[in-house]
N, C-alpha and C positions, 0 to 999 in steps of 0.2 A: 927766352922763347915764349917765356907765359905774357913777357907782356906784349910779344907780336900780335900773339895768340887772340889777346883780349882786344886789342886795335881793331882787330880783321871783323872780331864778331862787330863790336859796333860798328862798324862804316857799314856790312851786309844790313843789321839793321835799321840803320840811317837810311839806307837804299832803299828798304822793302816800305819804309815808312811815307818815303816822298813818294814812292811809284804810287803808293794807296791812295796819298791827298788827292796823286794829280788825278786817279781815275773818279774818285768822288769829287772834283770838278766838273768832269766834262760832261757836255749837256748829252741829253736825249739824242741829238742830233748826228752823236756820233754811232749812233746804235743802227747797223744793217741788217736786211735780212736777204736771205739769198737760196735757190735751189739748183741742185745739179742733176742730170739720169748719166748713167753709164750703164751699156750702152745705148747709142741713142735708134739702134737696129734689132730688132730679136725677133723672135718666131714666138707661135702661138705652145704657150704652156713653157716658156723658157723668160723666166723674171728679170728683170733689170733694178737696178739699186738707183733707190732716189734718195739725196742728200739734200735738206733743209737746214742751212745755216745761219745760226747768230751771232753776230758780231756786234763786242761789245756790253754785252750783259749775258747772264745766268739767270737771272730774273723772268724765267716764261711761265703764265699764270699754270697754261695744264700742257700736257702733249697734242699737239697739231693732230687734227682728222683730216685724212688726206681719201675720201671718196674717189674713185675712178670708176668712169662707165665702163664694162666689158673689161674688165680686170678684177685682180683682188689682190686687195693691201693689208699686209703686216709689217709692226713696226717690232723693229728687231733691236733699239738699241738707242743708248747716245754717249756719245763722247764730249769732253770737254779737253779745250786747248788755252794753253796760256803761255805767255812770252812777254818778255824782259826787254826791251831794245830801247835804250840811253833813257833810261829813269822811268823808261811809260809803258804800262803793263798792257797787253794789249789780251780780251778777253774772248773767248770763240766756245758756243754750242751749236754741236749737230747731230739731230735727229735722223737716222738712216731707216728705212722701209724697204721693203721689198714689194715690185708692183710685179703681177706676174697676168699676162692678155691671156683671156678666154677666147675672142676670137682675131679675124686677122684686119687688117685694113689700120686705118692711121688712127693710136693712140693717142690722147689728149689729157697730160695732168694738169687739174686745173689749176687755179690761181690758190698757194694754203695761206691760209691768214692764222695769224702769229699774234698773243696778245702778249705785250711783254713792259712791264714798268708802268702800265695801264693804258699804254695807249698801241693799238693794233697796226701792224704790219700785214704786207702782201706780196709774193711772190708773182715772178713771172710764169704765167702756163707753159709749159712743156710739151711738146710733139716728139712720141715714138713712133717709129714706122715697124709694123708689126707684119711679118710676111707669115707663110702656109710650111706648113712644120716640115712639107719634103724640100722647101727650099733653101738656102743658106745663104744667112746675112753679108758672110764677108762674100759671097758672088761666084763661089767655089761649089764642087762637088756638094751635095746635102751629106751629113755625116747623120745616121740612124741615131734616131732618140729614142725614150722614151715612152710608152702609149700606154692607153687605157679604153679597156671596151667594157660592156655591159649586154645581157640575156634577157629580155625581158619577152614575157607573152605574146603571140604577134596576134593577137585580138584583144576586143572589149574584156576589161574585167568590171567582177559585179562586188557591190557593196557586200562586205564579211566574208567576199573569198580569198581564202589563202594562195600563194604561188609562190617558187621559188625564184629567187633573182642572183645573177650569178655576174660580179668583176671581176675582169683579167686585167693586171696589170702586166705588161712584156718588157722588160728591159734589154739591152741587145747585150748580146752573152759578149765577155771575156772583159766586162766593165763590173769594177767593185761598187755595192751598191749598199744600202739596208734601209726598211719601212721604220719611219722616227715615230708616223702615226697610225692608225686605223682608221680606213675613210668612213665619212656619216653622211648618209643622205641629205641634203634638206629638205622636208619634206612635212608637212604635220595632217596630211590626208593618209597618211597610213601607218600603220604600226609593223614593227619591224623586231624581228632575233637577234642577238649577235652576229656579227660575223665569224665562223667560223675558224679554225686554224687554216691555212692556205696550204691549199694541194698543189705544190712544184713540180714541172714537166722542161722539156726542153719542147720548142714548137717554131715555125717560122711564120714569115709572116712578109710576102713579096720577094723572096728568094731570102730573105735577110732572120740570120740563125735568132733566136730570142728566150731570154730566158724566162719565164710562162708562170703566175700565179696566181690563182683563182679565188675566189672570197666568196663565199654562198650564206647565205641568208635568205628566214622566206619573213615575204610580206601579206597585210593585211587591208585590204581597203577598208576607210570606215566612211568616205564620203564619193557623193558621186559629181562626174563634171571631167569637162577637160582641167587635168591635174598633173603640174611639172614635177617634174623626178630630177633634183639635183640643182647645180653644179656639182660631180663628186672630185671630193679630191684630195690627192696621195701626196705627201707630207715624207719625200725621201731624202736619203743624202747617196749622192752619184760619185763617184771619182771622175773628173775634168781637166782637162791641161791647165799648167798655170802660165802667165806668162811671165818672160826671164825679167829679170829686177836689175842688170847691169848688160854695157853691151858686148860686143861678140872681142874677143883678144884677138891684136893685131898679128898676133905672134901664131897663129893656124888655128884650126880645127880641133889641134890636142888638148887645147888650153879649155877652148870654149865647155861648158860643161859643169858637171859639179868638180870643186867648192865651188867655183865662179857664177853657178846657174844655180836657182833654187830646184825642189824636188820637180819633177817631170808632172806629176800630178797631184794631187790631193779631194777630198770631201767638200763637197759643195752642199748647200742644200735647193731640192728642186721639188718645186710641185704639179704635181700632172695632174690633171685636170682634165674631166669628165664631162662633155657638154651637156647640158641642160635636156632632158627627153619627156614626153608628154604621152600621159597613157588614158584611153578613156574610162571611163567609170559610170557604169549602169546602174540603175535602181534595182532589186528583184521582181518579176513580174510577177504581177497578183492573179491574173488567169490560170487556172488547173491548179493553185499550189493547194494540196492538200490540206487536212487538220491534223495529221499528224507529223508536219514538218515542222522541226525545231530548230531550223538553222545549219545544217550540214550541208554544205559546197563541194562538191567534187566528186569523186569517181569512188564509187565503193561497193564491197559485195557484202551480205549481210548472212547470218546465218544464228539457229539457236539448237540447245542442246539440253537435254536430262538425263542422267545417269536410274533413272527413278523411273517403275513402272507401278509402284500402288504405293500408299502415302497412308500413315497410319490417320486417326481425327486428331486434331491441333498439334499435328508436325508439318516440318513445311516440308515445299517442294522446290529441291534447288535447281532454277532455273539460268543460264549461261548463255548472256548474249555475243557474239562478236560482231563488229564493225571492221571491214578490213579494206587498205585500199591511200589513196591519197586525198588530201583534202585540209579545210580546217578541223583537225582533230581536237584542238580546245573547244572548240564552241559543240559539238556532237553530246548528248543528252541521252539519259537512256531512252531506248522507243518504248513509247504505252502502249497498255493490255487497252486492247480492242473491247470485252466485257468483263468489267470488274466484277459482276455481281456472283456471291458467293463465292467471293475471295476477299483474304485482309492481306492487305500488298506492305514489303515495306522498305526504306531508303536502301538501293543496290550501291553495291561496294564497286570502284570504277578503277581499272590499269588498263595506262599505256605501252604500250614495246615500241619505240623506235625502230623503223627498216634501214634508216639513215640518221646520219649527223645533226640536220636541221630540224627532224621530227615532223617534215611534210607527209610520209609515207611511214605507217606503221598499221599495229592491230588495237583497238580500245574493246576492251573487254571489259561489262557489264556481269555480278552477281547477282540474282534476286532469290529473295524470302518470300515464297507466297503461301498462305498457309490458307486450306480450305475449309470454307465454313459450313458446306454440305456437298452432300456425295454428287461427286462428276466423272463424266465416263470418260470424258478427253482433257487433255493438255490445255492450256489459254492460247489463244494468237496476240503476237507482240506486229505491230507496222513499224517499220522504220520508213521514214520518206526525206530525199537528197534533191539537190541542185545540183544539174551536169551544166557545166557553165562550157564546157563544149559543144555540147547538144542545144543547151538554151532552154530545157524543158526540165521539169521533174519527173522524180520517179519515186517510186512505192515498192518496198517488198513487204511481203508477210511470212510468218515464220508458219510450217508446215506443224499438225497437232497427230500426236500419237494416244494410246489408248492409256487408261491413269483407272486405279482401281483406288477409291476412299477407302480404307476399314474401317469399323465404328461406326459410321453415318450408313445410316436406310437410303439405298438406291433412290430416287426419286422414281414414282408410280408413274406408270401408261394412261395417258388422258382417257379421261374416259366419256364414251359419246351420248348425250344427255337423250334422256330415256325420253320415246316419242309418244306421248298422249293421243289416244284418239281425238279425233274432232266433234268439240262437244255439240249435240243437239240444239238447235235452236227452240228458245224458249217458248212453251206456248202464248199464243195468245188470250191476255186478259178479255175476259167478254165481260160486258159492262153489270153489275151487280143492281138488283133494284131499290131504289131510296128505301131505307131503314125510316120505319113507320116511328113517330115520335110517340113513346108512354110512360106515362109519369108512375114515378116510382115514389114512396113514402116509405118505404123501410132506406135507413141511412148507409151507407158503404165505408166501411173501415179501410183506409190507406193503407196499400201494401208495403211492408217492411225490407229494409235497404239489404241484402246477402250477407254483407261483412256485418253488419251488426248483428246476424243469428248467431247463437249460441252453435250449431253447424258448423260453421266456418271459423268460431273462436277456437273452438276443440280440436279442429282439424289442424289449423295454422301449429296447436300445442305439439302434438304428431309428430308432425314434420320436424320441428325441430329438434325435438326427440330424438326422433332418428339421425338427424345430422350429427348434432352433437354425439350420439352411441359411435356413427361409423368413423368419424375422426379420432376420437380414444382408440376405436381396435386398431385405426392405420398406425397411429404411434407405437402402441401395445405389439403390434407386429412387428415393426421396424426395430421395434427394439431387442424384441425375441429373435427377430432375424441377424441381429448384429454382434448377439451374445453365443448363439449358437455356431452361426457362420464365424470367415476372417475376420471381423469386425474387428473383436479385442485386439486382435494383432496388428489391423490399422495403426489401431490409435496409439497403441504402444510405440509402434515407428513413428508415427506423428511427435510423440512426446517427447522422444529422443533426438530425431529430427530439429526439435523447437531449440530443443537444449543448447545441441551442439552451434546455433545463429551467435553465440558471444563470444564465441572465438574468430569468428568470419569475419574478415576485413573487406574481399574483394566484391566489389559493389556487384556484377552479373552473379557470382555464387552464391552470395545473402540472396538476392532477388528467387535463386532456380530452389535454392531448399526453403524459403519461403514459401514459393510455389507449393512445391510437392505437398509440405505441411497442410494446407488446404487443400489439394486435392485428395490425401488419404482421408481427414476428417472426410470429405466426404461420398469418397467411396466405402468409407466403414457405415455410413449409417443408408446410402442408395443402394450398397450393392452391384455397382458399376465399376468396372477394371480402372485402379486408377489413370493411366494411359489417357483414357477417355474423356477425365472431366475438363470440363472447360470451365469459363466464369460463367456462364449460365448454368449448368450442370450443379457449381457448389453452391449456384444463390437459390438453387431448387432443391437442393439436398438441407444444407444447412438452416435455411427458412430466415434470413437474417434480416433486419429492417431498414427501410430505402439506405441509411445513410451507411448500414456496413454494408451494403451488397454493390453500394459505389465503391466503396475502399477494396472490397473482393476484384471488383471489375479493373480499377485500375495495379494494382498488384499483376493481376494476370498481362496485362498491356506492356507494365512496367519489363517483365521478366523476357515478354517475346520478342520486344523490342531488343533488347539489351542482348538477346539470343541470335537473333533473325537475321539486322538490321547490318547494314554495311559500316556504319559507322563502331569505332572503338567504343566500346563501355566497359572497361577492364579495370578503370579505376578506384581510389577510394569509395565508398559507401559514404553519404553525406550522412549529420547527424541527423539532421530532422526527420530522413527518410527509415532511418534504421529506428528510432521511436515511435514513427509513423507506422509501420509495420507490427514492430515487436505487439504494438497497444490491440490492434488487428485480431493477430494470433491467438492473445491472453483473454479478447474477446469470445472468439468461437470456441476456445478449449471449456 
């Protein structure tokens, strides 16, 4: 048996050895190339399978690009075939694609050229005849497919406005289906959301029942012009008849069928496809747009609020904007204070609420820190100003101001109407004097002496300074007696403690807020001012410090409001340099 065994193997490999020589014989010549479509009839959004075959070699430099006008081509695959038939191997690759018409009328695949063993091949062109999707190739009844629609605006849109855009795709009910992919625009004139999760309905659509799912996403234009939207398109697998693979038994009806017939249906893959739509796109008009518009598109109502009727001196006042309504809410900016002056404004803290899924529609809600730098009797005005890209026009709101009481800061004073002067006399008239009689004199005249250099005036300038220098000693001498009798001591003893307890503090706005205070008890113990009240000018007028600490005072105080006020997080670490930078500060003024 083993030596049958071992005969068989060598004669197979005797075989496989001369098939090999004889195919590394044969020339180039034998090497074909060839394309097929099936079928060679279909409707618009229903693919046909095109086959490029080579015969004769495996040797293809790359994969074939097979461009169709009014179609679109994926290559799905390739298979290789081989055969044995009396000593000659005979060698077959084929490239399959899928070509699937965008619109209807007679199809044309062109000629594909094939490079293979270095010298290039060419197929024959190909004609599909491509009919209107209610009609049907084999010449029958139209059997319901597939469809896809799209929502779009039915006006101009403008550069940076948002809108929702909304596909349906409908497959006809009681057909097993499912989505392989998620459709994408083509499109690079505008920016676009995901698609969201698809909202399923049952709907019809020409008496014919459908099963309905919707895909919403908003868009953004960023260019203007006529501008295509698409080809889009859906990447499904369908369930489709198959056709039987043996023919009908002579023996009846009972026979025919399964085993005999393969399954009745099976998963195809189909892609629907979205024709190509064209929207226009305007510039924004530069007439009427205001200086307080920042860019917000769409429909919205504006409104502000304060829980605050009087504001102590350097606390702020928290002010609450809302923005409500639909639109580009990414691009919407807080609205500016109309007059800044005698305010320090600072970066507002910004949330959105979605009303919906795509975040078209919601409320953006604006906090701001404004803290006052002198007494005011009313609220600030905030403008917001929007684009109605329905109306075509902008528009302006202003926010309504309510009555605000400062404490600590001196009301500002009633103008006062400058005191009227009589009208002066007119001067008399010089009457002409008579010429000064010329006589000589012989006694000599001594030059009159210059004021500052009298002894008068030396004595006098001593005085003064005298007394300056006395009333600076008693302001000190007082401030000092005032600060020993009064709170003072007790300031500073909280200051002291205060200082202490900074080496245990990590959190960078805490070190900043007991830092603060540290300076401002120094110096309301020696001004006599509620601490509350001092500001960074307050402690560079109390403390008396020199240009370069009364910068370090100055920014400490920025430092701390900021980090208080400011929308942004500062809840972090304390850096080292800052906490050196400070401490050095402190150990200065103590």
């Amino acid at each position: 048996m083993s030596i049958l065994w071992r005969a068989n193997v060598r004669a197979a490999v005797l075989l496989i050895a001369t098939a090999t020589a004889g195919l590394s014989c044969r020339a180039q010549a034998d090497i074909s190339v060839s394309a097929s479509v099936e079928p060679a009839t279909t409707t618009v959004g229903e693919p046909v399978h095109l086959s490029v075959t080579i015969n004769g070699s495996q040797r293809v430099a790359q994969v074939p690009n097979v461009p169709v006008e009014g179609a679109q081509t994926q290559h799905i695959g390739a298979s290789t075939q081989m055969r044995l038939v009396n000593t000659s191997l005979s060698v077959s690759l084929t490239h399959t694609y899928l070509i699937t018409p965008t619109r209807k009328g007679e199809l044309t695949i062109p000629a594909v050229e094939i490079n293979v063993e270095g010298k290039v091949y060419r197929t024959e062109p190909i004609t599909v005849q491509v009919l209107d999707t209610k009609q049907d190739p084999a010449g029958g009844p139209a059997q319901p497919g597939p469809l896809a629609e799209v929502e779009l605006p039915g006006r101009a849109i403008y550069v940076g406005e948002s809108f929702p855009a909304e596909v349906r795709l409908l497959v006809p009910q009681g057909v097993p289906w499912r989505i392989e992919k998620m459709p994408e625009f083509e499109t690079d004139a505008f920016t676009k959301t995901a698609f969201q999760q698809p909202q399923q309905s049952q709907q019809a659509r020409n008496g014919q029942p459908y099963h309905f799912c919707s895909f919403r996403t908003v868009m953004t234009a960023i260019k203007s012009g006529k501008i295509p939207i698409g080809p889009l398109t859906f990447n499904i697998q369908i369930a489709a008849p198959k056709k039987p693979t043996n023919t009908p038994s002579p023996f009846g009806g009972i026979f025919n069928g399964f085993p005999f017939d393969t399954q009745p249906t099976a998963l195809q893959e189909r892609k629907v496809i979205l024709e190509e739509k064209t929207v226009e796109v305007r510039e924004l008009p530069t007439e009427g747009k205001p200086a307080s518009f920042r860019g917000a598109i769409g429909r919205f109502r504006f409104s502000t609020s304060t829980g605050q009727t009087s504001v102590k001196a350097g606390e702020p006042l928290n002010i609450t904007i809302q923005v409500e309504g639909e639109g580009n809410f990414n691009r919407i900016e807080a609205p500016p204070m109309l007059d800044t002056e005698g305010w320090r404004t600072y970066p507002p803290e910004a949330t959105f609420a979605k009303s919906e899924e795509t975040g078209f529609r919601g409320v953006k809600t604006f906090r701001i820190a404004i803290v006052p730098e002198k007494a005011h009797t009313k609220t600030p005005v905030f403008e917001f100003a929007a684009f109605d890209p329905d109306a075509g026009t902008y528009q302006t709101f202003k926010s309504a101001t309510s009555d605000l009481v400062v404490e600590g800061l001196k009301p500002p004073e009633p103008e006062r109407l400058a005191a009227t002067e009589p009208p002066s006399k007119p001067a008399p008239k010089a009457e002409p004097k008579p010429e000064p009689v010329l006589q000589e004199s012989l006694t000599p005249v001594a030059p009159a002496a210059s004021f500052w250099k009298s002894r008068t005036a030396f004595w006098g300038l001593q005085a003064v300074l005298a007394a300056g220098l006395g009333a600076a000693a008693a302001a000190i001498a007082l401030s000092r007696a005032r600060a020993r009798r009064g709170p003072g001591p007790g300031l500073l003893r909280q200051a002291r403690a205060l200082q202490n307890s900074l080496s245990s503090t990590e959190n960078r706005s805490e070190f900043l807020r007991l830092a603060t205070r540290v300076v401002q008890l120094r110096a309301a113990a020696l001004s006599g001012q509620p601490e509350a009240a001092v500001d960074a000018a307050a402690a560079q007028l109390a403390l008396s410090p020199g240009e370069t600490v009364a910068q370090e005072i100055h920014w400490l105080f920025e430092a701390d409001a900021s980090a208080r006020f400011a929308g942004t997080s500062s809840s972090g670490a304390l850096k080292t340099e800052d906490r050196t930078r400070i401490l050095a500060l402190l150990d200065h003024l103590a």
